[in-house]
N, C-alpha and C positions, 0 to 999 in steps of 0.2 A: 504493500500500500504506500500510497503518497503520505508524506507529511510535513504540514505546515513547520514555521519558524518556531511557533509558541508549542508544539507537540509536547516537547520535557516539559514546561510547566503545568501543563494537562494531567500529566504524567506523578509530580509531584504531589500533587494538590488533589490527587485521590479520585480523578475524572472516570466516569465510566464512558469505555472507550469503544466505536465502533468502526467497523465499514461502512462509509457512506461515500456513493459513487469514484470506491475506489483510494479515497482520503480516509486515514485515521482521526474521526472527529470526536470530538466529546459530548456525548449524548446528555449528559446531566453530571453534574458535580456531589450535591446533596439531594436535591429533590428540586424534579420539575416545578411545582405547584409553589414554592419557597422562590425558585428562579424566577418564575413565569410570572408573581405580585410582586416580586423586587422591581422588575420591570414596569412593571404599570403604575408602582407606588413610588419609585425611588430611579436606581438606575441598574441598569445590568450592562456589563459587555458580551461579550461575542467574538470569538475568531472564524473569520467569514474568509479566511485567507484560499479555501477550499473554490472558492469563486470565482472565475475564469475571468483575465483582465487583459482587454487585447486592445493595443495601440496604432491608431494609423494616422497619417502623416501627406505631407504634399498637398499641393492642388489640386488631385484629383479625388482625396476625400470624401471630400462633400459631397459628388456626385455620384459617386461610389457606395457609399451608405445611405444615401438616397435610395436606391435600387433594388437595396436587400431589405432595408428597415418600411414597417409598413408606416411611421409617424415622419413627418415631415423635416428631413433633417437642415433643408436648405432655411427653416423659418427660426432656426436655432442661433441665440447669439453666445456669444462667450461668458460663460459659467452655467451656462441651462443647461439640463439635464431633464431627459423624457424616458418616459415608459414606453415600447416600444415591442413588438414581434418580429419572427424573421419566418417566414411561409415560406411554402413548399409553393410549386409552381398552381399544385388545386388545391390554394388554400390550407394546408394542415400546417399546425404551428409547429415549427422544428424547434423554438426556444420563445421566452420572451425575458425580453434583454434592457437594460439601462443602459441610455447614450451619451457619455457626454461631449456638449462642445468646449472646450479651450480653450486659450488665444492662441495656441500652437499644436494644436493636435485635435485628436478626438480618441475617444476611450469607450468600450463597448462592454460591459459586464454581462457576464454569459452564467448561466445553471452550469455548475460544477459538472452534472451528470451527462451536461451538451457541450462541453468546450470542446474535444477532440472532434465529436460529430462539426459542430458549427465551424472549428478552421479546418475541416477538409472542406466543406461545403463553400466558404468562401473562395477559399483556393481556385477554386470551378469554374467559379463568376466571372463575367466578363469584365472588363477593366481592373482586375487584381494586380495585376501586371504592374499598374501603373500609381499605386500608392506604398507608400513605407512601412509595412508593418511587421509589428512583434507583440510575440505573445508573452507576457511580463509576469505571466501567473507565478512560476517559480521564482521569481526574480525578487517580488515584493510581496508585502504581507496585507492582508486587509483584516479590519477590529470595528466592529460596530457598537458606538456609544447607545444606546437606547432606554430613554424615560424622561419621567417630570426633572429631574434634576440635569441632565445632559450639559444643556446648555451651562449652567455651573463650571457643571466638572471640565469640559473644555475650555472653558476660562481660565482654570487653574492651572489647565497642562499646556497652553499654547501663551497665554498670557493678553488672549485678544477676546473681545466680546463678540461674538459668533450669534447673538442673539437677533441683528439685523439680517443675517442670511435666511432669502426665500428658501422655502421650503423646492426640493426637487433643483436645489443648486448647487454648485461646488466650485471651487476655486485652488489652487497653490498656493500653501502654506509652509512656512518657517515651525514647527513646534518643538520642544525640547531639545533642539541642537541638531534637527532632522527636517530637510527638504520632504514633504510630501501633497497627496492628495487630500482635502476634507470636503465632503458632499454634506450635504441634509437631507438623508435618504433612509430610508430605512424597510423592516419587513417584517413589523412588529405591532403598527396604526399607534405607534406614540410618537412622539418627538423624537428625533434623535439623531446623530451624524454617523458616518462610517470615513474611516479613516485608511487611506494608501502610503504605507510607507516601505523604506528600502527591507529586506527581507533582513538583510545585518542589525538591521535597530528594532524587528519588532519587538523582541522581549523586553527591552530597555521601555518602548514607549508602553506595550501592558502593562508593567509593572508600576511603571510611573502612576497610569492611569485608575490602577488597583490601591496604593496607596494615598493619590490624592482623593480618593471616593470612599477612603473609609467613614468619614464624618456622614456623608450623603448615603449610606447604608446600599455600598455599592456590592453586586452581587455576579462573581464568573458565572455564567449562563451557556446552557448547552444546546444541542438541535433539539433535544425535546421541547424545551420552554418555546424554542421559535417552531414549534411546528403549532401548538396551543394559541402563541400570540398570534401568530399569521391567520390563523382559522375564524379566533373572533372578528379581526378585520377583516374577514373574506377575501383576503388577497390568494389566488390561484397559487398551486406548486404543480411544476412539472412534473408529469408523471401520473398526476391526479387527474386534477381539474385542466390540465393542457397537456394534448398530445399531440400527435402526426395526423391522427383522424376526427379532430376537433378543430373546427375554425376560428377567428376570433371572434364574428357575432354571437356564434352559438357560445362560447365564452362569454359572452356580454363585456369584451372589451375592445367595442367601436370607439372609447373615446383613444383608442389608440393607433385608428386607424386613420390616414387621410387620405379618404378615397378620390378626391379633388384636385390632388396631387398629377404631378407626371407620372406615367409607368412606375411599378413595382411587381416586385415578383409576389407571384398571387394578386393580385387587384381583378384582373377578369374574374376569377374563380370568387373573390368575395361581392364581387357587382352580382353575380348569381344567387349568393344564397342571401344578401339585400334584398335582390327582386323577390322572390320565392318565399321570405322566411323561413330562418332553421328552425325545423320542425320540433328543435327539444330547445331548451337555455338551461343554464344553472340558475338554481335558485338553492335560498336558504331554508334549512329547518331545525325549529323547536319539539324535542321529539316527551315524552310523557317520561317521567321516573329517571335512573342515575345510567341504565345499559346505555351502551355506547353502540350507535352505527357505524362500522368497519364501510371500510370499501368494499362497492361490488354488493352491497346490503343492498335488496330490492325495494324499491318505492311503490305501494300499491295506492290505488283508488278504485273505486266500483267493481269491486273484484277480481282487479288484473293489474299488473305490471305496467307500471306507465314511466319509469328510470330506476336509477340506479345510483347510490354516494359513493362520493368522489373520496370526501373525508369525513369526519366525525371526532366528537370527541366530548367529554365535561369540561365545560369551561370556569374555570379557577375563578372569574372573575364576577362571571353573571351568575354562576350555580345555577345551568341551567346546560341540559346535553344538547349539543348542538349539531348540525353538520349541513354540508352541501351537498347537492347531488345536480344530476339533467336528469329531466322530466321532461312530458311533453306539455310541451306549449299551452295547452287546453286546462290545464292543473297547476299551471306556476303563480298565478297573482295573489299577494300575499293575505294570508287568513284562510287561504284554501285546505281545509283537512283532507290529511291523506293518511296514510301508516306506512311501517315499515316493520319488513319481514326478519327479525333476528333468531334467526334459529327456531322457525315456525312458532314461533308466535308474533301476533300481529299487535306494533305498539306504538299510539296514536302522536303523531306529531301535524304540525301548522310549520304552511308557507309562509316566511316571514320575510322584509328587507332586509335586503344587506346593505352595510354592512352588520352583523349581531353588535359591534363594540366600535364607537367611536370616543376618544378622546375629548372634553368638555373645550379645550382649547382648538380642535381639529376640524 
């Protein structure tokens, strides 16, 4: 397996440790449910170095990622940062990806599980030729600040007030003695920044970042807690709720698309299922009692199968089990009772908006 910069300190510090696409990550430290409210209450980190970080370069850029990316990268100024897909030629989502612009580059954040897929695939693409790129995964570390206090704790460790930075921005930063990246981005629906630095300083900057956040009740955070936060924000994970045979409407993330745009790969194939409407969507649900819906758990109404969850889980925060699935069309508007099938018994839950968990500041 691969292993991040910060792995010994994981290691140290008693982490339970996994396979996850290939990366030795830290699934939890102490307990998910303890990481997962530190999070929402205080702040937690994250080594997100697992994250695929690829660089490109020149004048021909911009028209270059224009092409593969379904969100408009020519409307992008320097420090924006967009949500973004990368489709198959009919439409199926190979990744979906954070762009950023620069004032000298652009930088393209990829699912851990799609980096190799996604640079052969570019590889392929017409005009590759003609831009500079590297893939920096190995090279540097990435650490996700996330919660109420963040903006704090980055105060302490860079020495700048980060609290003017738009949300979905990022810039080049001096902190601790270290050249890097800071965004205000996150995969958690709290506040929070993630931070790029050289792979030689990441321990140096955790540790920093772990001792300045003792006051702030800062807490190491593992993939468990972010697979729990991300779910209440209904933010999508690859592999779940996005795959090869799932588009981005029936995702329900057109705001990430701009069909108005020049050519993109896939645009015909999503002007289709625009005209047509995808027959299912995702939607959220509130299910009765503590059982949790797995993937692959059947959605029923009127006494049949109308989808399927993507994910599920109890949420630490709402005390309330939750999950997402696609359904069809005809069953998704929210307050619509359905059930779901766990191990043949049928157990009543309600279509609800998403997101389940927004932030009082968000």
């Amino acid at each position: 397996m691969d292993k991040t910069p910060l792995n010994s300190w994981h290691h140290d510090h008693k982490a339970r440790m996994v396979d996850f696409a290939g990366w030795e990550m830290p699934v939890l430290y102490n307990s998910i449910v303890d990481e997962h409210l530190a999070v929402r209450k205080a702040v937690g980190l994250f080594d997100i170095s697992h994250m695929g970080r690829l660089e490109f370069r020149g004048p021909a850029a911009e028209d270059f990622l224009n092409q593969i990316l379904t969100n408009d990268a020519t409307k992008l100024k320097a420090g924006d940062i967009r949500y973004s897909l990368v489709c198959r030629p009919d439409g199926g989502i190979l990744d979906d990806v954070l762009i950023y612009r620069l004032c000298d580059r652009w930088v393209l954040v990829v699912n851990a599980s799609n980096r190799e897929k996604i640079v052969a695939w570019i590889n392929q693409q017409s005009g590759f030729r003609d831009v500079d790129f590297e893939d920096q995964t190995h090279s540097t570390a990435m650490i996700a600040v996330q919660g109420p206090s963040s903006v704090k704790l980055m105060h302490r460790l860079t020495g700048q007030d980060l609290s003017a930075m738009k949300y979905y921005s990022g810039q080049d930063l001096q902190y601790s003695g270290t050249a890097g990246l800071v965004s205000r981005t996150g995969y958690t629906g709290e506040d929070g920044f993630e931070l790029t630095v050289p792979a030689a300083d990441a321990l140096r900057i955790w540790q920093s970042l772990m001792d300045l956040g003792e006051e702030s009740c800062i807490a190491a955070a593992g993939l468990g807690c972010r697979d729990t936060l991300r779910l209440e924000a209904a933010m999508p994970l690859y592999g779940h709720e996005l795959t090869e045979s799932i588009d981005p409407l029936t995702a329900g993330l057109g705001f990430a698309v701009r069909l108005q745009k020049s050519d993109f790969i896939g645009k015909q194939a999503i002007l289709t299922v625009q005209k047509n409407q995808p027959p299912q969507v995702r939607i959220g649900m509130v299910l009765d009692g503590r059982r949790i819906a797995r993937e692959e758990t059947p959605v029923m109404a009127d006494g049949r199968v109308i989808g399927r969850v993507t994910s599920g889980t109890f949420s630490p925060t709402l005390q309330q089990t939750i999950a997402m699935a696609y359904v069809d069309r005809t069953y998704s508007a929210p307050g619509q009772e359905v059930q779901v099938d766990l191990r043949g018994t049928q157990v009543a839950a309600r279509v609800t908006s998403l997101p389940f968990y927004k932030r009082s500041d968000g």
